[in-house]
N, C-alpha and C positions, 0 to 999 in steps of 0.2 A: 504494500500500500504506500501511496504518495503522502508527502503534505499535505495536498489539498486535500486528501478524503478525508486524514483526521478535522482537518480545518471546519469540513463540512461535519460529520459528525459532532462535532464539539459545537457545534451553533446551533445543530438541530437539539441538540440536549438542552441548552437554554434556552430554547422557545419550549421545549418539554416544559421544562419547569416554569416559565411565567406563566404557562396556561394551567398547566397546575395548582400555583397559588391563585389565579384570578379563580379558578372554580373553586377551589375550598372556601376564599374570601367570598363567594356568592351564595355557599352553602350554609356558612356562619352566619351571613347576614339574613337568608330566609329564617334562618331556627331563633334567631332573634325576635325578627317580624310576627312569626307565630305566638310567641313564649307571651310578646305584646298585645297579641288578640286573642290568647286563650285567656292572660289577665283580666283582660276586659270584659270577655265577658263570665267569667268567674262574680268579679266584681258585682256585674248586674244583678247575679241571683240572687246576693247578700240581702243580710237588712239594710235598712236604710240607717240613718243614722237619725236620731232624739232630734223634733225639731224644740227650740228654746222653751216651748209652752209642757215639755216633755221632760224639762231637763231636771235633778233633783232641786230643790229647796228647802232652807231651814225649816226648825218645827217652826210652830205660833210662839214658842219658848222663850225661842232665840236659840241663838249655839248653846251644845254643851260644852263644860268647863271642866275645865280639867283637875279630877281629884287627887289630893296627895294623901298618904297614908304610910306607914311604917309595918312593912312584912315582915313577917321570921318565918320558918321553914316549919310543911307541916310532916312531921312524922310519918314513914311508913307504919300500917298496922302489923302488930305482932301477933303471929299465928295459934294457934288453939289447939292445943294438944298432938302440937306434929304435922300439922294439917296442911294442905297448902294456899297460900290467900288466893281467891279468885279475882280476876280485872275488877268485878262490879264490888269486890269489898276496898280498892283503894278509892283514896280520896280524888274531889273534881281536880284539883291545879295543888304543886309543889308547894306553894304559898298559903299562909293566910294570914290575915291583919293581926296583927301581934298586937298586948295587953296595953304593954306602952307606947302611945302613941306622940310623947312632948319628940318633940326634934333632937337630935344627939346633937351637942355642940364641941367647938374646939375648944378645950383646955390649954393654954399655955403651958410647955414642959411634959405635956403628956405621948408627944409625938414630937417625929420629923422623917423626914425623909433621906433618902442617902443622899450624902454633897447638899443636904439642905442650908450646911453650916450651924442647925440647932444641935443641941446635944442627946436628941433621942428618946427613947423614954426614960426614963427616972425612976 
Protein backbone atom coordinates (compact mmCIF):
# COMPACT_ATOMS: atom_id res chain seq x y z
CA UNK A 1 0.00 0.00 0.00
CA UNK A 2 0.99 3.63 -0.93
CA UNK A 3 0.70 6.94 1.13
CA UNK A 4 -2.18 7.94 -0.37
CA UNK A 5 -4.24 4.85 0.62
CA UNK A 6 -3.31 5.35 4.29
CA UNK A 7 -3.99 9.13 3.73
CA UNK A 8 -7.39 8.12 2.42
CA UNK A 9 -8.18 5.64 5.12
CA UNK A 10 -7.14 7.93 7.97
CA UNK A 11 -9.76 10.73 6.72
CA UNK A 12 -12.34 8.31 6.10
CA UNK A 13 -11.93 7.24 9.92
CA UNK A 14 -12.42 10.88 10.95
CA UNK A 15 -15.40 11.42 9.09
CA UNK A 16 -16.22 7.90 10.87
CA UNK A 17 -16.12 9.48 13.90
CA UNK A 18 -17.75 13.10 13.50
CA UNK A 19 -20.69 11.25 12.25
CA UNK A 20 -20.43 9.25 15.17
CA UNK A 21 -20.51 11.98 17.75
CA UNK A 22 -23.18 14.10 15.73
CA UNK A 23 -25.50 10.84 16.03
CA UNK A 24 -24.98 10.08 19.80
CA UNK A 25 -25.05 14.12 20.26
CA UNK A 26 -28.72 13.79 18.59
CA UNK A 27 -29.54 10.72 20.45
CA UNK A 28 -28.67 12.47 23.91
CA UNK A 29 -30.57 15.27 22.90
CA UNK A 30 -34.00 13.28 21.96
CA UNK A 31 -33.65 11.36 25.57
CA UNK A 32 -33.50 14.77 26.99
CA UNK A 33 -36.41 16.03 24.83
CA UNK A 34 -38.53 13.13 26.02
CA UNK A 35 -37.31 12.92 29.82
CA UNK A 36 -38.82 16.92 29.38
CA UNK A 37 -42.40 15.79 28.16
CA UNK A 38 -42.72 12.76 30.05
CA UNK A 39 -42.04 15.40 33.03
CA UNK A 40 -44.63 17.29 31.96
CA UNK A 41 -47.00 15.50 31.61
CA UNK A 42 -46.37 13.56 34.90
CA UNK A 43 -46.64 16.87 36.37
CA UNK A 44 -50.30 17.22 34.82
CA UNK A 45 -51.67 14.30 36.63
CA UNK A 46 -50.54 15.75 40.10
CA UNK A 47 -52.58 17.67 42.44
CA UNK A 48 -52.67 20.98 42.19
CA UNK A 49 -51.23 22.99 44.56
CA UNK A 50 -53.58 24.81 47.84
CA UNK A 51 -54.90 27.81 46.32
CA UNK A 52 -54.30 30.94 49.24
CA UNK A 53 -58.09 30.53 50.59
CA UNK A 54 -56.75 26.65 51.14
CA UNK A 55 -53.64 27.49 52.67
CA UNK A 56 -53.28 26.64 56.77
CA UNK A 57 -54.15 29.47 59.21
CA UNK A 58 -53.75 30.21 62.84
CA UNK A 59 -56.20 29.03 65.44
CA UNK A 60 -58.93 32.19 66.68
CA UNK A 61 -56.16 31.78 69.74
CA UNK A 62 -53.57 33.19 68.14
CA UNK A 63 -50.13 31.06 67.86
CA UNK A 64 -49.12 28.77 70.34
CA UNK A 65 -46.38 29.50 72.64
CA UNK A 66 -43.99 27.85 73.42
CA UNK A 67 -43.76 25.96 76.84
CA UNK A 68 -40.73 25.54 79.13
CA UNK A 69 -40.45 22.82 81.76
CA UNK A 70 -37.74 20.96 83.49
CA UNK A 71 -37.55 16.98 82.50
CA UNK A 72 -35.77 14.03 84.22
CA UNK A 73 -35.66 10.70 82.83
CA UNK A 74 -38.59 8.33 83.23
CA UNK A 75 -37.42 4.90 84.53
CA UNK A 76 -37.65 1.76 82.77
CA UNK A 77 -40.34 -0.65 84.57
CA UNK A 78 -38.83 -3.55 86.46
CA UNK A 79 -40.10 -6.82 85.77
CA UNK A 80 -42.26 -9.28 87.81
CA UNK A 81 -41.12 -12.35 88.85
CA UNK A 82 -38.68 -13.12 85.97
CA UNK A 83 -41.08 -12.12 83.46
CA UNK A 84 -40.54 -10.31 80.42
CA UNK A 85 -41.96 -6.51 80.08
CA UNK A 86 -44.17 -6.28 77.16
CA UNK A 87 -43.92 -2.89 74.47
CA UNK A 88 -47.44 -1.97 75.88
CA UNK A 89 -46.07 -2.12 79.77
CA UNK A 90 -43.36 0.79 78.86
CA UNK A 91 -43.91 4.09 79.25
CA UNK A 92 -45.23 6.92 76.36
CA UNK A 93 -41.74 9.04 76.00
CA UNK A 94 -38.16 8.71 77.87
CA UNK A 95 -39.10 11.85 79.69
CA UNK A 96 -41.35 13.35 82.05
CA UNK A 97 -41.72 16.65 83.89
CA UNK A 98 -39.60 16.35 86.93
CA UNK A 99 -40.84 17.43 90.69
CA UNK A 100 -38.79 20.48 90.58
CA UNK A 101 -39.46 22.62 88.21
CA UNK A 102 -37.53 26.44 89.68
CA UNK A 103 -34.69 26.86 86.95
CA UNK A 104 -31.14 25.44 87.99
CA UNK A 105 -28.82 28.57 88.16
CA UNK A 106 -25.09 29.20 87.83
CA UNK A 107 -23.34 29.22 91.16
CA UNK A 108 -20.10 31.20 91.00
CA UNK A 109 -17.02 28.45 92.00
CA UNK A 110 -19.36 25.64 91.23
CA UNK A 111 -18.17 25.06 87.76
CA UNK A 112 -15.96 25.83 84.68
CA UNK A 113 -14.85 24.62 81.83
CA UNK A 114 -11.45 23.57 80.46
CA UNK A 115 -9.19 26.78 79.55
CA UNK A 116 -12.17 28.56 81.02
CA UNK A 117 -9.28 30.01 83.32
CA UNK A 118 -11.94 29.42 86.58
CA UNK A 119 -10.62 27.15 88.92
CA UNK A 120 -13.38 24.21 88.48
CA UNK A 121 -15.37 22.90 90.93
CA UNK A 122 -14.56 23.39 94.45
Amino acid sequence: MSTATYEVLAAGQDVLNVVAAFIGGLVVAGALIWAVRVGMRVMDTEEHRPRPEEQPRLPDGGAVHEMREMREPNEVPRSQGGERIMPHEFHRAATRTGKDQSPRRWSPGSSGGFGSGGPGHV
